[in-house]
PyMOL CGO cylinders between C-alpha atoms (Angstrom):
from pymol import cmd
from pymol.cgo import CYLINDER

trace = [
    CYLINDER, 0.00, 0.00, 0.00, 2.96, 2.44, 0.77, 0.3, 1, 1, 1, 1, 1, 1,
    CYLINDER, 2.96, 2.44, 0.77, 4.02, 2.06, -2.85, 0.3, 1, 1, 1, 1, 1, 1,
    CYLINDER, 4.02, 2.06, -2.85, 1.01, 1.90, -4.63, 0.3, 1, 1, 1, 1, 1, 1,
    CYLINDER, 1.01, 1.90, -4.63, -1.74, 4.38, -2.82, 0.3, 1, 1, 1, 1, 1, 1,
    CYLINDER, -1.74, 4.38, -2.82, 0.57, 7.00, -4.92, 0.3, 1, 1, 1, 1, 1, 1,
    CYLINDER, 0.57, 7.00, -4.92, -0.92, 5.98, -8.00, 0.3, 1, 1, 1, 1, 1, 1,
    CYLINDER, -0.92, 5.98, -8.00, -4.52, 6.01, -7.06, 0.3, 1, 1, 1, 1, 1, 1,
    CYLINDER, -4.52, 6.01, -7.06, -6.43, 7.25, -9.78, 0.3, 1, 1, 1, 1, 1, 1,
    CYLINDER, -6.43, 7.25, -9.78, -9.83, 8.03, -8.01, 0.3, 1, 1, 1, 1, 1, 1,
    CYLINDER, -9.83, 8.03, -8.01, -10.75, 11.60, -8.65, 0.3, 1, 1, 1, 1, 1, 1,
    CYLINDER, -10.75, 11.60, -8.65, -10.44, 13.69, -5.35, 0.3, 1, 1, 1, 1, 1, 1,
    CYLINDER, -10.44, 13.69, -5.35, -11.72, 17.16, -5.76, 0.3, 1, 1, 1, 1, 1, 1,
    CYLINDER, -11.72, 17.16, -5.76, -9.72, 20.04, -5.78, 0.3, 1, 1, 1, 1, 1, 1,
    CYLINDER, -9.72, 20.04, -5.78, -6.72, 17.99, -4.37, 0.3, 1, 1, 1, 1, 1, 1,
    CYLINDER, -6.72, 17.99, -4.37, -6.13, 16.50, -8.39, 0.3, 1, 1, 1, 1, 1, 1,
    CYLINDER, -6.13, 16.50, -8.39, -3.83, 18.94, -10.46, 0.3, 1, 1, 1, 1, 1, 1,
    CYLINDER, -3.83, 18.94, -10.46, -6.31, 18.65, -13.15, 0.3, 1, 1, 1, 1, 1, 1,
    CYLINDER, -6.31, 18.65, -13.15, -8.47, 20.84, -11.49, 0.3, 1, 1, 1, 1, 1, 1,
    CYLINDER, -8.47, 20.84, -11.49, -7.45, 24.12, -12.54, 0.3, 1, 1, 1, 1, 1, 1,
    CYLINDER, -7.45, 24.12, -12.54, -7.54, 22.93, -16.07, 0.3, 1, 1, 1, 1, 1, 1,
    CYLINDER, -7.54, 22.93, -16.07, -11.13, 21.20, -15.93, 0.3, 1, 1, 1, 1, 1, 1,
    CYLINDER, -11.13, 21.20, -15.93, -12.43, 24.92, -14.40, 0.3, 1, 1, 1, 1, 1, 1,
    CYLINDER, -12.43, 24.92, -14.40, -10.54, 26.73, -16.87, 0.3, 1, 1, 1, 1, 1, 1,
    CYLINDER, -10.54, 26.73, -16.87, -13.03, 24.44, -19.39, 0.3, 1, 1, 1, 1, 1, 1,
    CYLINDER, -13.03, 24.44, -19.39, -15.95, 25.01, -17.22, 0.3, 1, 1, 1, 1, 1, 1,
    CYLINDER, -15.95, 25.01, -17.22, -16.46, 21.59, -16.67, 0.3, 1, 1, 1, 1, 1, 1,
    CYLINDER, -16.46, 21.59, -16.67, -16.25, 19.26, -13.98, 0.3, 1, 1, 1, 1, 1, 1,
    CYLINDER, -16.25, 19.26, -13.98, -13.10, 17.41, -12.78, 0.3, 1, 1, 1, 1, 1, 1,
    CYLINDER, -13.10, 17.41, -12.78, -14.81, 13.88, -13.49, 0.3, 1, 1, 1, 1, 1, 1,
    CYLINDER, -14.81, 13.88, -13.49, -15.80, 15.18, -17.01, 0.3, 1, 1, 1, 1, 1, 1,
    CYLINDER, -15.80, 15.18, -17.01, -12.66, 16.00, -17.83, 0.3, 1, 1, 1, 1, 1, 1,
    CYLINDER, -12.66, 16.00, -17.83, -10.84, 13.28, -16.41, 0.3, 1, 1, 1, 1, 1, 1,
    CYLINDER, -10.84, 13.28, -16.41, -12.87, 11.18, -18.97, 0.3, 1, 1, 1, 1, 1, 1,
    CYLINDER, -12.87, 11.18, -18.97, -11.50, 13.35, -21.87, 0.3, 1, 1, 1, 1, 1, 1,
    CYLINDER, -11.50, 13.35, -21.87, -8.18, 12.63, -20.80, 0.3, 1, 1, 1, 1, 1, 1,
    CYLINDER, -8.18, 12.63, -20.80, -8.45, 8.86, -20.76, 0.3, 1, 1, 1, 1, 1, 1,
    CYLINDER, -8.45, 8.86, -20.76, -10.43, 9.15, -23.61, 0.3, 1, 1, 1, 1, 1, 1,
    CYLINDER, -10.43, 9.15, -23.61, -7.40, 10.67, -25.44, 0.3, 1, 1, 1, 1, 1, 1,
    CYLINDER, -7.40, 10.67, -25.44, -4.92, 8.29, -23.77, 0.3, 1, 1, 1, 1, 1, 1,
    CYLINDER, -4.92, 8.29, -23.77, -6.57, 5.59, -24.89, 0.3, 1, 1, 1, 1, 1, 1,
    CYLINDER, -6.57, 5.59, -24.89, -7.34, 6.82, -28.78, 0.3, 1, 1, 1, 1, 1, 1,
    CYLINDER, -7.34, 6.82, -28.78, -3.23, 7.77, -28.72, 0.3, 1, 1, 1, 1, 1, 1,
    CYLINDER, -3.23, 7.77, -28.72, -2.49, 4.59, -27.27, 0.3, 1, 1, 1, 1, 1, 1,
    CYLINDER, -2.49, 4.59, -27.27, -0.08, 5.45, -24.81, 0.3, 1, 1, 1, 1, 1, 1,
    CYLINDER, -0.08, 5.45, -24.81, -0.16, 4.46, -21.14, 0.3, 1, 1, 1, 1, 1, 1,
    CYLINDER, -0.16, 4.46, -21.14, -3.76, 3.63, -20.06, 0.3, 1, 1, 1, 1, 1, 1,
    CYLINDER, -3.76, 3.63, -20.06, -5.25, 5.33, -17.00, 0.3, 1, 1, 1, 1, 1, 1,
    CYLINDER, -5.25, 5.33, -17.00, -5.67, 2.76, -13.77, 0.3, 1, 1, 1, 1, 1, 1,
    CYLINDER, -5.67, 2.76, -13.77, -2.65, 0.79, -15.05, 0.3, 1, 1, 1, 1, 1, 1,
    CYLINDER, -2.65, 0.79, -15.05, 0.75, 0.50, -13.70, 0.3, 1, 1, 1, 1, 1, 1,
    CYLINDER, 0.75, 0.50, -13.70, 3.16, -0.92, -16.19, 0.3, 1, 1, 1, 1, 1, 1,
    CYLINDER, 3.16, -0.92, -16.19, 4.64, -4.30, -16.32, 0.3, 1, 1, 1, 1, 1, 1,
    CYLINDER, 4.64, -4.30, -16.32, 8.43, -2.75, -14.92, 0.3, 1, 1, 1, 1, 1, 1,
    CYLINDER, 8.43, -2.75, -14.92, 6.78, -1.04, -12.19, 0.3, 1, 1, 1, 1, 1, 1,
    CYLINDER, 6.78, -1.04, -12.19, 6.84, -4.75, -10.80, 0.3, 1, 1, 1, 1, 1, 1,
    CYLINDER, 6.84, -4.75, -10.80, 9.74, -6.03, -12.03, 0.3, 1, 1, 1, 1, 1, 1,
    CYLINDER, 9.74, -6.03, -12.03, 11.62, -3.12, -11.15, 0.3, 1, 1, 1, 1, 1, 1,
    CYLINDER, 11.62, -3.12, -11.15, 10.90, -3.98, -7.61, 0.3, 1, 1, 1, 1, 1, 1,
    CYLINDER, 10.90, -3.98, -7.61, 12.11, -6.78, -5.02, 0.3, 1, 1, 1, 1, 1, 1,
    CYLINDER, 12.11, -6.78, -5.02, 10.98, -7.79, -1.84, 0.3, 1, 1, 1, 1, 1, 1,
    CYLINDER, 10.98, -7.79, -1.84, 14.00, -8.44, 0.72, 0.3, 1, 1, 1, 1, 1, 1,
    CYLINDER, 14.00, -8.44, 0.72, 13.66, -10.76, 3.51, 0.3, 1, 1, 1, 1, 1, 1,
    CYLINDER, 13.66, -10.76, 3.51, 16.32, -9.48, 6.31, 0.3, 1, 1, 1, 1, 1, 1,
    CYLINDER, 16.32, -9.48, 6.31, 17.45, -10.38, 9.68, 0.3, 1, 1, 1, 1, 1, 1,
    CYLINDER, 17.45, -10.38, 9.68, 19.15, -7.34, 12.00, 0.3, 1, 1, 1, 1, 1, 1,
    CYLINDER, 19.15, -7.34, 12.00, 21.28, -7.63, 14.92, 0.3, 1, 1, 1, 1, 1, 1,
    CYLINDER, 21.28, -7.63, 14.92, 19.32, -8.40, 17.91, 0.3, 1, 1, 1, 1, 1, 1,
    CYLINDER, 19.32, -8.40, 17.91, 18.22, -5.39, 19.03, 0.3, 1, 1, 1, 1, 1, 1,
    CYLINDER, 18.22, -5.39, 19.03, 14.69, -2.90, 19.74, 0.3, 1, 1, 1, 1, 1, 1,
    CYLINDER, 14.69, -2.90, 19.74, 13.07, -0.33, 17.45, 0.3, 1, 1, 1, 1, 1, 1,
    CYLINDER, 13.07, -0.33, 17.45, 11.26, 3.00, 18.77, 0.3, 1, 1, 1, 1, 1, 1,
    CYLINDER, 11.26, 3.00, 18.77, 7.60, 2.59, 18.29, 0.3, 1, 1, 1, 1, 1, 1,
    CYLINDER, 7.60, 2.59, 18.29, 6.62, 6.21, 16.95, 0.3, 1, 1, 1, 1, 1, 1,
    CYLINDER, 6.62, 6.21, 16.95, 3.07, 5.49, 17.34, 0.3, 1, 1, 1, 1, 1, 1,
    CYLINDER, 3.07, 5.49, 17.34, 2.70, 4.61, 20.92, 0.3, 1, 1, 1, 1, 1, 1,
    CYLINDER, 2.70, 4.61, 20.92, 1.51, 6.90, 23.49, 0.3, 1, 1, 1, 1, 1, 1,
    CYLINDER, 1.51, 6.90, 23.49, 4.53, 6.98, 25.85, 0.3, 1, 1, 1, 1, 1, 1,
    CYLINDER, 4.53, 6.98, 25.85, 6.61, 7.58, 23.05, 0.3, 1, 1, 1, 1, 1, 1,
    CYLINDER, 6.61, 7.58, 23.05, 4.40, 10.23, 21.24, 0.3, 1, 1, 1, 1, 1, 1,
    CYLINDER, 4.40, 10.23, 21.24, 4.38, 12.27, 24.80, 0.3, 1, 1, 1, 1, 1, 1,
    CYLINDER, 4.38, 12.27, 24.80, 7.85, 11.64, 25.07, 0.3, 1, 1, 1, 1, 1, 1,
    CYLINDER, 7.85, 11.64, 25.07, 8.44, 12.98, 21.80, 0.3, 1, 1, 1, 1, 1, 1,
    CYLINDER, 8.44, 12.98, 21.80, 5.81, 15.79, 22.43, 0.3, 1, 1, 1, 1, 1, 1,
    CYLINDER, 5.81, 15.79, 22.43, 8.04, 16.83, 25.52, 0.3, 1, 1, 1, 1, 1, 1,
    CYLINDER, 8.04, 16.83, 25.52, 11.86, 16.65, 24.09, 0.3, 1, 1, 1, 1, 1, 1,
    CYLINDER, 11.86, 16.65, 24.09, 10.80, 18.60, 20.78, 0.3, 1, 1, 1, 1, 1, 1,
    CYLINDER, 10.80, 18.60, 20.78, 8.06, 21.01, 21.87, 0.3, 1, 1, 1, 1, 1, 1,
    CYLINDER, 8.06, 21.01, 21.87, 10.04, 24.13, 20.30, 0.3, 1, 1, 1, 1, 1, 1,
    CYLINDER, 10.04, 24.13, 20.30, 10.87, 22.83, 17.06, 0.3, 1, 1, 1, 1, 1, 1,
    CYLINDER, 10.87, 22.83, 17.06, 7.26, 21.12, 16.74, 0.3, 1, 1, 1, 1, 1, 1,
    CYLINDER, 7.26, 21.12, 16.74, 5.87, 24.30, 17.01, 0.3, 1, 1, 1, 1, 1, 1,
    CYLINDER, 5.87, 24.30, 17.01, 8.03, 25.78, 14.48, 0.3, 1, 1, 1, 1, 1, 1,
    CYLINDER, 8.03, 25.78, 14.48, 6.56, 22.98, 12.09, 0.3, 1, 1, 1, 1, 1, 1,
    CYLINDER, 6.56, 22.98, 12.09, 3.07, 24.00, 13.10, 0.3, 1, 1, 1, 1, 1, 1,
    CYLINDER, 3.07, 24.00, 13.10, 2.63, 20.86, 15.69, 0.3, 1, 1, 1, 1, 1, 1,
    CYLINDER, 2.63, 20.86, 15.69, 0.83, 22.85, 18.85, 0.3, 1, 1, 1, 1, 1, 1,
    CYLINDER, 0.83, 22.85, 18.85, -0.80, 20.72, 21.53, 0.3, 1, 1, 1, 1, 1, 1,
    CYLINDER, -0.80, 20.72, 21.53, 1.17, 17.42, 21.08, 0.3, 1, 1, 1, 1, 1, 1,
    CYLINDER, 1.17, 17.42, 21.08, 2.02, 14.78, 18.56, 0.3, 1, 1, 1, 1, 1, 1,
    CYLINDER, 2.02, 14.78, 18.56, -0.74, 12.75, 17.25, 0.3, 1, 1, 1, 1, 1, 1,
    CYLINDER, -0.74, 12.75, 17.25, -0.49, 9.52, 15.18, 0.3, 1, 1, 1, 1, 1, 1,
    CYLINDER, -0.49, 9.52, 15.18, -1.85, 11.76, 12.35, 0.3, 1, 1, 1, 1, 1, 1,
    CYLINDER, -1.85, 11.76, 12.35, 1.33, 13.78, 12.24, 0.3, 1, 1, 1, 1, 1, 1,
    CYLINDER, 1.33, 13.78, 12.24, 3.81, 10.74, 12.26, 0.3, 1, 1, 1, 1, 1, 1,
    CYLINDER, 3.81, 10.74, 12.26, 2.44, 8.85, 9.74, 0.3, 1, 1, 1, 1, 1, 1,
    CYLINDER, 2.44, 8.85, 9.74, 1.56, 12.34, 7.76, 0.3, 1, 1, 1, 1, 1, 1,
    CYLINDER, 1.56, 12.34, 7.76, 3.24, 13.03, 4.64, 0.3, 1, 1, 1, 1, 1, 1,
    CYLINDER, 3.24, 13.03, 4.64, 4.77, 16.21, 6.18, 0.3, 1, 1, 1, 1, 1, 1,
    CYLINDER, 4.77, 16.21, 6.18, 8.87, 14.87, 5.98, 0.3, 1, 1, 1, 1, 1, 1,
    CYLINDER, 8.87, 14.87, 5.98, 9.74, 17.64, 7.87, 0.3, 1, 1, 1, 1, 1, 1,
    CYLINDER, 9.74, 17.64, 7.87, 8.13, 16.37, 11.33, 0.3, 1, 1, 1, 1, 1, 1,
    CYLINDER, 8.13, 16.37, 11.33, 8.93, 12.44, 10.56, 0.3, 1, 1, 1, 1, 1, 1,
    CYLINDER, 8.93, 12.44, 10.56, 12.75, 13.58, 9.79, 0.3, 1, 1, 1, 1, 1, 1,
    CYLINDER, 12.75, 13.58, 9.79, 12.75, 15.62, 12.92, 0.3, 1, 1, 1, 1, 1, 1,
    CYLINDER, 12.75, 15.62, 12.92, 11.34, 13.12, 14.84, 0.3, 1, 1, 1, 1, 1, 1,
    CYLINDER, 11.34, 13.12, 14.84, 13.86, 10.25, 13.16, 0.3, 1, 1, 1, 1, 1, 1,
    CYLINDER, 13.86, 10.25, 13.16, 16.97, 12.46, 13.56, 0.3, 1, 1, 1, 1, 1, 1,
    CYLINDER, 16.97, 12.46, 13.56, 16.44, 13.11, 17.49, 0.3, 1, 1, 1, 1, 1, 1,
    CYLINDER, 16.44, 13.11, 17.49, 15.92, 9.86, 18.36, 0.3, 1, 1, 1, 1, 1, 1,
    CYLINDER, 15.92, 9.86, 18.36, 18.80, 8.30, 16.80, 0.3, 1, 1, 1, 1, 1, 1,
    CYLINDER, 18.80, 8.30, 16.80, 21.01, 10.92, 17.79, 0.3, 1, 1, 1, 1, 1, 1,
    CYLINDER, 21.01, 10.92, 17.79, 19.77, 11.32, 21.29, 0.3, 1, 1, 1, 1, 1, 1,
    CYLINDER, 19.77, 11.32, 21.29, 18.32, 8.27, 22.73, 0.3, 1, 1, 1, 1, 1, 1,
    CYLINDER, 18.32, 8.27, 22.73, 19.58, 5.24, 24.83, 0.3, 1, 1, 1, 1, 1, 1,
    CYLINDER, 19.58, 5.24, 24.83, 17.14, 2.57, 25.71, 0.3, 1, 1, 1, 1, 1, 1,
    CYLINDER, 17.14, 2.57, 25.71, 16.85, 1.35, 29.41, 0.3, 1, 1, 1, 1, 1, 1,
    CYLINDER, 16.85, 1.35, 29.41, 19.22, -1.36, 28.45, 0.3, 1, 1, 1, 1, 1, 1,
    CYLINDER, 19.22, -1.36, 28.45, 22.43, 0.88, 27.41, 0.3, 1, 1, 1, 1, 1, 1,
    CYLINDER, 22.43, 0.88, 27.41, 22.16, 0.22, 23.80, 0.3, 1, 1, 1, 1, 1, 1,
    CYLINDER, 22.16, 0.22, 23.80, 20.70, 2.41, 20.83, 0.3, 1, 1, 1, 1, 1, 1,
    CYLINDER, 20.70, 2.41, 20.83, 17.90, 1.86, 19.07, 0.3, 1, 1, 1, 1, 1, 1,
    CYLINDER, 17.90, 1.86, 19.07, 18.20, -0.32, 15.52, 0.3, 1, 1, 1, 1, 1, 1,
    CYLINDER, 18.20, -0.32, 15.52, 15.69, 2.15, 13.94, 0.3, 1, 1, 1, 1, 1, 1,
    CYLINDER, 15.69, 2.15, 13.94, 11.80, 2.83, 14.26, 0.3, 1, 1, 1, 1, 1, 1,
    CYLINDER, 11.80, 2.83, 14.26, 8.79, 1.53, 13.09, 0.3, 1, 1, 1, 1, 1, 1,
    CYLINDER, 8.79, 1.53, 13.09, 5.18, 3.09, 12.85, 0.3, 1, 1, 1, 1, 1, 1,
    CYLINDER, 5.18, 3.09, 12.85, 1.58, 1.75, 11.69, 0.3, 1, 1, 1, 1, 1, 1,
    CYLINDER, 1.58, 1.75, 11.69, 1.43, 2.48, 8.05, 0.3, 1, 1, 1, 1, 1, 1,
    CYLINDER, 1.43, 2.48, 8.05, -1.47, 5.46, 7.37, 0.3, 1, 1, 1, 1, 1, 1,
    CYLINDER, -1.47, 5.46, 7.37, -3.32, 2.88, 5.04, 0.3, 1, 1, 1, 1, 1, 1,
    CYLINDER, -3.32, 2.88, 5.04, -4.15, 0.64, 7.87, 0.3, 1, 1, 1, 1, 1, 1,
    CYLINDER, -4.15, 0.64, 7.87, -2.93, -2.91, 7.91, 0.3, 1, 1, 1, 1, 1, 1,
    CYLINDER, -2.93, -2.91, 7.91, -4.61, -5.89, 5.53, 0.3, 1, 1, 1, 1, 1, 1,
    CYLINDER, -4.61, -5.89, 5.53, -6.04, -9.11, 7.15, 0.3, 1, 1, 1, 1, 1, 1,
    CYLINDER, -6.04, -9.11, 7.15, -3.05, -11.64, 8.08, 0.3, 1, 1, 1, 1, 1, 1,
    CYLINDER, -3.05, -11.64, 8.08, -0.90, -8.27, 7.74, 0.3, 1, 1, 1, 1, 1, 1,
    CYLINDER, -0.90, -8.27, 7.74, 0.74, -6.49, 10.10, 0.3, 1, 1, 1, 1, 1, 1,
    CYLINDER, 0.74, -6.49, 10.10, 0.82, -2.98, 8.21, 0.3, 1, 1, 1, 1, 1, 1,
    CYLINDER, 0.82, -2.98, 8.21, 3.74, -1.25, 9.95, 0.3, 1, 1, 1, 1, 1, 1,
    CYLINDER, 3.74, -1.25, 9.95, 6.51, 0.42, 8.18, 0.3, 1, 1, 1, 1, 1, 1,
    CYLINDER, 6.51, 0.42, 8.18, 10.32, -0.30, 9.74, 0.3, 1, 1, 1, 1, 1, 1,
    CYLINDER, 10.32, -0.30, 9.74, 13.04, 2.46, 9.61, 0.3, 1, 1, 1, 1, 1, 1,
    CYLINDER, 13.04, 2.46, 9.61, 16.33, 1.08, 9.98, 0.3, 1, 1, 1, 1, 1, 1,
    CYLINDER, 16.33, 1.08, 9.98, 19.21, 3.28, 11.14, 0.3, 1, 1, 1, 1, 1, 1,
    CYLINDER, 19.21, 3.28, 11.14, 22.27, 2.51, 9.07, 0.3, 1, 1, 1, 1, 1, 1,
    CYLINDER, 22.27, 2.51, 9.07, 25.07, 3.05, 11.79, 0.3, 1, 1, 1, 1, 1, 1,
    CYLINDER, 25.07, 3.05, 11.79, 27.68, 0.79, 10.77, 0.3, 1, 1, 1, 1, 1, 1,
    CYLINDER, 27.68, 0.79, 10.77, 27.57, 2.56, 6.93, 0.3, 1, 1, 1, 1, 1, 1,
    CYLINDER, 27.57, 2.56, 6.93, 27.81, 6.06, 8.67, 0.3, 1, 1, 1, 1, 1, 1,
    CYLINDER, 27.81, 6.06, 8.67, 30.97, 4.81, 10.70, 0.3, 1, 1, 1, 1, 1, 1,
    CYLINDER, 30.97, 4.81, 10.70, 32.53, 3.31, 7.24, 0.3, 1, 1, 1, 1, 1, 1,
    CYLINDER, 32.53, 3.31, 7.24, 31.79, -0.22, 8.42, 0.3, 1, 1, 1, 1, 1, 1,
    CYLINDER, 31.79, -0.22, 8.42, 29.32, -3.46, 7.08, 0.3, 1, 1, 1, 1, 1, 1,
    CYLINDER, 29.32, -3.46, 7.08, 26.02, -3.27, 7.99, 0.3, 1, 1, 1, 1, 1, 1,
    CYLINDER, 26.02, -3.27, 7.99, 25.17, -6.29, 10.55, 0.3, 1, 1, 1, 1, 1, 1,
    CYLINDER, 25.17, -6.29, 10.55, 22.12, -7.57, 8.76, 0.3, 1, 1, 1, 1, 1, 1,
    CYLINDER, 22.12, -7.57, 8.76, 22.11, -10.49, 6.22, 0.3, 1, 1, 1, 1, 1, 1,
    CYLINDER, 22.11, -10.49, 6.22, 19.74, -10.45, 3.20, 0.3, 1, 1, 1, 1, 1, 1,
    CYLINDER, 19.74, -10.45, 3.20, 17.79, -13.97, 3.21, 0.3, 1, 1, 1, 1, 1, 1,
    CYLINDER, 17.79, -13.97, 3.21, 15.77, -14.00, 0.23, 0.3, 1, 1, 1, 1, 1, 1,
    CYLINDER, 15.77, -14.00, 0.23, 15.02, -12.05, -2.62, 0.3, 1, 1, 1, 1, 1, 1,
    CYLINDER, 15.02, -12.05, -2.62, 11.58, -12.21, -3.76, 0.3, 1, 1, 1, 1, 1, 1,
    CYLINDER, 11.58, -12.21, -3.76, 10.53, -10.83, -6.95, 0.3, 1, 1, 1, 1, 1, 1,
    CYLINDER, 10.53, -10.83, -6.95, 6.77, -9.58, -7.79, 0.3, 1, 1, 1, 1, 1, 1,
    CYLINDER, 6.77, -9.58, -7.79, 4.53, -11.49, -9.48, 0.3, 1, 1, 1, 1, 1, 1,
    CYLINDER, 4.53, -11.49, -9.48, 1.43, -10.38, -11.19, 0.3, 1, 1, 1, 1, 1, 1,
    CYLINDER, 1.43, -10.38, -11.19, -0.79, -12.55, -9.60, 0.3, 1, 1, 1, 1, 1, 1,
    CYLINDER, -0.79, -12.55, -9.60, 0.52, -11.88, -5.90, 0.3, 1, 1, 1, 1, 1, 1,
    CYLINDER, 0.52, -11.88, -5.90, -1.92, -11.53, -3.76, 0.3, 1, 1, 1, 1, 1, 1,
    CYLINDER, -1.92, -11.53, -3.76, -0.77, -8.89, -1.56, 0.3, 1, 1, 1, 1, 1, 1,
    CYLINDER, -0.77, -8.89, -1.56, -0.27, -6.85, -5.00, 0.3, 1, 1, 1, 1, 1, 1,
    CYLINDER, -0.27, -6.85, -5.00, -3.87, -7.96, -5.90, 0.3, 1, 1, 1, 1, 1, 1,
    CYLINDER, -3.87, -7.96, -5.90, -5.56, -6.70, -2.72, 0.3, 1, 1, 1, 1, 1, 1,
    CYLINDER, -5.56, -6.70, -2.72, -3.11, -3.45, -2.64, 0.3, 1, 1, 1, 1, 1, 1,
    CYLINDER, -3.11, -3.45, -2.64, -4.66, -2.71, -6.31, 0.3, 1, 1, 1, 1, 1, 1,
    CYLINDER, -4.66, -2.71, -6.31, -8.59, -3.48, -5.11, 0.3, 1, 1, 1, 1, 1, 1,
    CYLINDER, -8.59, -3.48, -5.11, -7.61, -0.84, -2.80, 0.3, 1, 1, 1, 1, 1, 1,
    CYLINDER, -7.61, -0.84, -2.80, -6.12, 1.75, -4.80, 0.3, 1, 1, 1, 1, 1, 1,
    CYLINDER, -6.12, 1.75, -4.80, -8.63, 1.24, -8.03, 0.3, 1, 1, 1, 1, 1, 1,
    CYLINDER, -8.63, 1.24, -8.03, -5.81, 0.19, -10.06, 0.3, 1, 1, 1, 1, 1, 1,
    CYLINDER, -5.81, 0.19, -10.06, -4.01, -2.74, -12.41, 0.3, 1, 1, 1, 1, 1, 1,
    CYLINDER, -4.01, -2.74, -12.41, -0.81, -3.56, -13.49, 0.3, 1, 1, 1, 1, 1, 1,
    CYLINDER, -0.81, -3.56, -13.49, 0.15, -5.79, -16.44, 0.3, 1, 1, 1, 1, 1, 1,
]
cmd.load_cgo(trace, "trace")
């Protein structure tokens, strides 16, 4: 879902760039969203609602295994209040008044999630002496049945201290088109791939 919602094609009000455009026409957005697909399709060039076939094989799913080790929940209370507390100034200064939410760390605003990332791998210790391996966070599209729809940050340490990483890549698992995980992602999103 991270990688696809992107390419949702359902028309959304004034939040579609077309917008301008369809009421420079005088028409309405979903009218002239037709038009365009309309031409796409007479010009046969990329079809609307379709991701092409090297979106997926472009891509590769990597099955890992870290250093043993704990990750900073972003999304949890103690942590959002903690988080709330340590960066009150700067959150202000990125409009945040009143306290982190969930909605602003899974947001698409970069500027609090970077924030947020940066301070806690430069700045915290866990209870146990050692620093975190990265963070995780529920992912903003919710999580699918027999999915656990969190996102993982991993903090590359080693690299910035010119050393190997301690994680081993296990498998490499390309995409097929009938994957079911890419199937249900695309019921979601309204869109196809070839």
């Amino acid at each position: 879902m991270e990688l696809l919602a992107p390419y949702r094609t359902e028309i959304n009000g004034s939040r579609r760039a077309l917008q301008k455009d369809a009421d420079a026409m005088g028409i309405p957005l979903d009218q002239y969203w037709s038009m365009v697909v309309a031409d796409w399709d007479q010009a046969g060039t990329m079809r609307a609602r379709w991701l092409p076939r090297v979106w997926r094989d472009g891509r590769v799913l990597y099955r890992l295994t870290y250093p043993p080790g704990w990750w900073v929940d972003i999304t949890s209370t103690r942590t959002l209040a903690a988080l709330s507390a340590a960066l009150d100034t700067e959150l202000n200064d990125l409009g945040v008044s009143g306290g982190l939410t969930v909605a602003h760390v899974t947001s698409d605003d970069r500027a609090i999630t970077t924030l947020i990332a940066g301070w806690l791998r430069d700045t915290v210790t866990l209870f146990d002496g050692t620093q975190p391996l990265g963070i995780r966070f529920i992912s903003k599209h919710g999580h699918p049945t027999n999915g656990t729809g969190t996102c993982w940050a991993y903090w590359m340490r080693a690299t910035d201290a010119g050393l190997n990483e301690p994680i081993s890549i296990i498998a490499e698992i390309g995409i097929a088109e009938r994957d079911t995980d890419l199937k249900t992602a695309q019921e979601f999103c309204k869109i196809q791939t070839r």
